[in-house]
C-alpha positions as CSV (number, residue, x, y, z in Angstrom):
1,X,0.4,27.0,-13.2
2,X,-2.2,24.5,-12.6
3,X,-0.4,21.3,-14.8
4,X,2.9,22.4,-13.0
5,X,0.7,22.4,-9.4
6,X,-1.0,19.0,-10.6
7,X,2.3,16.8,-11.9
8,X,3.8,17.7,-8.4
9,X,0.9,16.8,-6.5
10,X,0.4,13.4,-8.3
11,X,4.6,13.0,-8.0
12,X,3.9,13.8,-3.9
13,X,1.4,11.4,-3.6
14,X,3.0,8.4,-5.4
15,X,6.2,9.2,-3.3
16,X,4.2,9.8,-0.1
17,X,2.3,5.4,-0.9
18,X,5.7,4.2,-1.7
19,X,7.5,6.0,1.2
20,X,4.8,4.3,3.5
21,X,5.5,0.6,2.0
22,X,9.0,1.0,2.3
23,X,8.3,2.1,6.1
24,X,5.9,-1.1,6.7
25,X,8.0,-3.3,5.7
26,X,11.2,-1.3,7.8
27,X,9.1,-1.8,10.8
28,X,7.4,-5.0,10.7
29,X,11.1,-6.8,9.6
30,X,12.8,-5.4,13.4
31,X,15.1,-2.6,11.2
32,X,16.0,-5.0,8.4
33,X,14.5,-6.4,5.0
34,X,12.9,-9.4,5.8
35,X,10.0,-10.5,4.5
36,X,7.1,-11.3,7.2
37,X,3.7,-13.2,6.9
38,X,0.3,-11.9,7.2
39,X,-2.8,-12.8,6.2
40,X,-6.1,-11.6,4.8
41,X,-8.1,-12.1,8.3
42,X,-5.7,-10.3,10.3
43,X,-5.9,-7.0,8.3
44,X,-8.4,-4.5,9.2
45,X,-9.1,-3.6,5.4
46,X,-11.5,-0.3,5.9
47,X,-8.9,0.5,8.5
48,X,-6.3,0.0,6.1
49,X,-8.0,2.1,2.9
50,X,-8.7,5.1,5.6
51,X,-4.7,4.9,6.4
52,X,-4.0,4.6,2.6
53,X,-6.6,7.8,1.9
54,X,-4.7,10.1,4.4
55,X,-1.2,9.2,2.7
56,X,-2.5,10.1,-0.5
57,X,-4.3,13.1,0.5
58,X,-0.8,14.0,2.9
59,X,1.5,13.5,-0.1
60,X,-0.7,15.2,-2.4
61,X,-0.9,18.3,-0.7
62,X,2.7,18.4,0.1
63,X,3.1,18.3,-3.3
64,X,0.6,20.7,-4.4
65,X,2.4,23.0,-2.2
66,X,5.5,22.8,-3.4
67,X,4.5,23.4,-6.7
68,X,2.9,26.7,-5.8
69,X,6.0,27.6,-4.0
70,X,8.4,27.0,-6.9
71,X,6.3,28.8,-9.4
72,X,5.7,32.0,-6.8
73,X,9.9,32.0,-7.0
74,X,10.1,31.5,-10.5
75,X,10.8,28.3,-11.0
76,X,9.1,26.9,-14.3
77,X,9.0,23.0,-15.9
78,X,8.1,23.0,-19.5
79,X,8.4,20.8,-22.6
80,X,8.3,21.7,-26.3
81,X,4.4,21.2,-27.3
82,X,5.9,19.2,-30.3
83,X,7.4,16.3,-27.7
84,X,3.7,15.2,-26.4
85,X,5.4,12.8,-24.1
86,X,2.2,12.7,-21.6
87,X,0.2,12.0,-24.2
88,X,2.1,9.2,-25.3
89,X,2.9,8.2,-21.8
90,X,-1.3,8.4,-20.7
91,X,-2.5,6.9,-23.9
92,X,0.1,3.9,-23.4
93,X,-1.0,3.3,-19.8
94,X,-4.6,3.6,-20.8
95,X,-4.5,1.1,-23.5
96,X,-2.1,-1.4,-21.0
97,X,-5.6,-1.1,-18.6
98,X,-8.1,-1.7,-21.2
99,X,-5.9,-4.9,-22.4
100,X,-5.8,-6.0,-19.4
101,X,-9.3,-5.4,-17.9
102,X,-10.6,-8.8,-19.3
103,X,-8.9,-10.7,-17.4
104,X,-8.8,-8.2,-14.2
105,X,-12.3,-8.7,-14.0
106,X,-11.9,-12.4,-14.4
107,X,-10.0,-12.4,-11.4
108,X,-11.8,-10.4,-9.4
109,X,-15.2,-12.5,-10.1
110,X,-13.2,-15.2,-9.1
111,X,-11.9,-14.3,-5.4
112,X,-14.2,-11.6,-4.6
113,X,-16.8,-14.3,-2.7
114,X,-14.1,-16.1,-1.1
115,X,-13.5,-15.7,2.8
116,X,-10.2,-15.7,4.1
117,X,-7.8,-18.2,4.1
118,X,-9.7,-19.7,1.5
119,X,-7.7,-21.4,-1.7
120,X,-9.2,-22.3,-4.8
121,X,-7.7,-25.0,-7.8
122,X,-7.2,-24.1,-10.9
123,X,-5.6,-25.6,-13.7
124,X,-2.3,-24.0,-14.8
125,X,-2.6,-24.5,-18.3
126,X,-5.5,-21.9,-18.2
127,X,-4.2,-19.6,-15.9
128,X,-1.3,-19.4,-18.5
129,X,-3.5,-19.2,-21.7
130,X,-5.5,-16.4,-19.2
131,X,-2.1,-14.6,-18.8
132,X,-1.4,-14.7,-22.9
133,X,-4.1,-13.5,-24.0
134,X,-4.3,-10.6,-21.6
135,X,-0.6,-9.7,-22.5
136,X,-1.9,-9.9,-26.2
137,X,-4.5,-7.3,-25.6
138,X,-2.4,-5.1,-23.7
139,X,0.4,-5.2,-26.1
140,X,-2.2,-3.9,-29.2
141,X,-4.5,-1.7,-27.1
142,X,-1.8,0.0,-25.9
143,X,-0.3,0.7,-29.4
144,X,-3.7,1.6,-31.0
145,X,-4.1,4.0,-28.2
146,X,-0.7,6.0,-28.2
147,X,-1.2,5.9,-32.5
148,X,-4.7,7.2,-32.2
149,X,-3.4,9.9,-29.8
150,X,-0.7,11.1,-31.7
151,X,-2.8,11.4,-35.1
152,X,-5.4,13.4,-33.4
153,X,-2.4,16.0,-33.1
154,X,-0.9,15.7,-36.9
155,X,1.9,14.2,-35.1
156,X,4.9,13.9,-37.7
157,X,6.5,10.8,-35.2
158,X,3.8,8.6,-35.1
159,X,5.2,6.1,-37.6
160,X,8.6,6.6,-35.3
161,X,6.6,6.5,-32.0
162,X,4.7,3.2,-32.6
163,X,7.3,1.1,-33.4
164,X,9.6,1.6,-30.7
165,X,6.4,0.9,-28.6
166,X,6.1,-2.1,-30.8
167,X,9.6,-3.2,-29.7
168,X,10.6,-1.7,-26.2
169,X,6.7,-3.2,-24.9
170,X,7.7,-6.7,-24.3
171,X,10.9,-5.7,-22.6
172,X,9.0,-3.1,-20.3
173,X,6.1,-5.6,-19.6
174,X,8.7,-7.8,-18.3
175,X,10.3,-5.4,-16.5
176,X,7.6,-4.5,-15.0
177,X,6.5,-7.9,-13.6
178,X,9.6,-8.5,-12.4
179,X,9.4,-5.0,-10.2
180,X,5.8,-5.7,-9.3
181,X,6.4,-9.1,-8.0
182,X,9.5,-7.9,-6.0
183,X,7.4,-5.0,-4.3
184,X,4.6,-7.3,-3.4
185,X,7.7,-9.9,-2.0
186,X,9.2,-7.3,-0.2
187,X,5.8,-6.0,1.4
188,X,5.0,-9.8,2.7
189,X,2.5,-10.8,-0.6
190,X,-0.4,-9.3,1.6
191,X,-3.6,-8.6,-0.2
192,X,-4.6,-5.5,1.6
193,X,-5.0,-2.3,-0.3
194,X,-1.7,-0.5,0.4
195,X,0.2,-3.8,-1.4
196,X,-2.5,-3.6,-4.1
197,X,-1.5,0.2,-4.5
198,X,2.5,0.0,-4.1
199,X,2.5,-2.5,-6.6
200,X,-0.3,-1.4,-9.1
201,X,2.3,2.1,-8.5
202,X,5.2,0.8,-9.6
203,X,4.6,-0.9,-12.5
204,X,2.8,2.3,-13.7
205,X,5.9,4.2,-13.3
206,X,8.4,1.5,-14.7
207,X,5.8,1.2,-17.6
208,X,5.1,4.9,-17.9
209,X,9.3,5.1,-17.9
210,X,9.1,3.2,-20.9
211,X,6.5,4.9,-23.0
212,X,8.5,8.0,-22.1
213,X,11.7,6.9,-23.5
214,X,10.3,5.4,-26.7
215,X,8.8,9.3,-27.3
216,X,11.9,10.6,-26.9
217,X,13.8,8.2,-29.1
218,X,11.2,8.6,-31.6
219,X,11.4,12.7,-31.2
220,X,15.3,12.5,-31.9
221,X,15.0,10.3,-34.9
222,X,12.7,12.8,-36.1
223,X,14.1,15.5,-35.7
224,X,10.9,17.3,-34.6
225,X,12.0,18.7,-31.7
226,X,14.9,21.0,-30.1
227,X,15.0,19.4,-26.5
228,X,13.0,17.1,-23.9
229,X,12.4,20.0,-21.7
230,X,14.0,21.7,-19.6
231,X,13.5,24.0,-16.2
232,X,14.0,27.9,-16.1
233,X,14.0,30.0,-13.0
């Protein structure tokens, strides 16, 4: 009851953020998909992270509550224990952050004193090196991590598991950047907290999509399990 009342509170509130992004940029483009300028001084951020907090918490609840509501009819979602496709899906995302948190930091070190419409040079060749070696880190954190998950649990599909990671990665990563850059190009490459979220959002979800579908290769190659899932009532 409570993993089938969490997963649909966590799906409410990620659909509750992107619902309100898609609506922002509906309203500020006159009815039409246009993208519009806006700049760091002109947004109220604690305004903006109160608004972002209510959506969340809105989304969240709606969620919650229809979770309770399906299970009080009946309704069920489970998933063969051998499958472990969270696992596989949360240790994959959780490596992708620790890669990554090098050069996150970097970043953040790096704009967090500016004031706004402030613009800083730097050289391209290291921004690219910056970029490569995060990638790097992401890319092997994140198959240490789903590796290490799985053989906490005797997993027989690790082998299987970890290198369709290995492979599928690179083709998610840049699937991913390609979504994330078209969210933030839709919602006007603002730099207030709701873009930060919509876009930190989706490429979580295209990533997490990927993770996902390399368990489930990896299942079916193994034979270790009968189905993905499924939903009884």
């Amino acid at each position: 009851m409570l993993k089938q009342t969490v997963g649909f509170a966590l799906l409410g509130s990620i659909v509750a953020v992107l619902g309100a992004a898609a609506g922002q940029v509906m309203d500020r483009s006159g009815g039409g998909w246009m993208v519009y300028e806006s700049r760091f001084a002109d947004y109220d951020l604690a305004a903006g992270d109160r608004s972002l907090l209510v959506v969340v918490a809105v989304g969240a609840g709606t969620g919650a509550a229809i979770g309770l509501v399906a299970r009080a009819a009946g309704v069920r979602t489970t998933s063969p224990a051998e499958n472990r496709t969270v696992r596989v899906v949360a240790a994959g995302l959780l490596g992708v952050v620790v890669g990554l948190a090098p050069v996150l930091v970097l970043i953040w070190t790096t704009i967090a004193g500016l004031g706004p419409d402030t613009s800083i040079a730097v050289p391209v060749d290291a921004i690219l090196i910056a970029y490569a070696i995060s990638a790097l880190l992401a890319y092997l954190a994140a198959l240490v991590a789903v590796r290490s998950a799985l053989r906490v649990g005797d997993d027989v599909a690790v082998g299987a598991t970890v290198k369709a990671v290995a492979v599928a990665l690179p083709f998610g990563a840049i699937a991913a950047t390609a979504a994330g850059t078209g969210t933030a190009w839709l919602l006007g490459f603002r730099t207030d907290s709701m873009v930060w979220t919509v876009v930190s959002l989706v490429v979580a979800l295209v990533l997490a999509a990927v993770f996902a579908l390399c368990r489930s290769w990896a299942v079916r190659s193994t034979g270790t399990s009968r189905a993905d899932g499924l939903i009884t009532a």
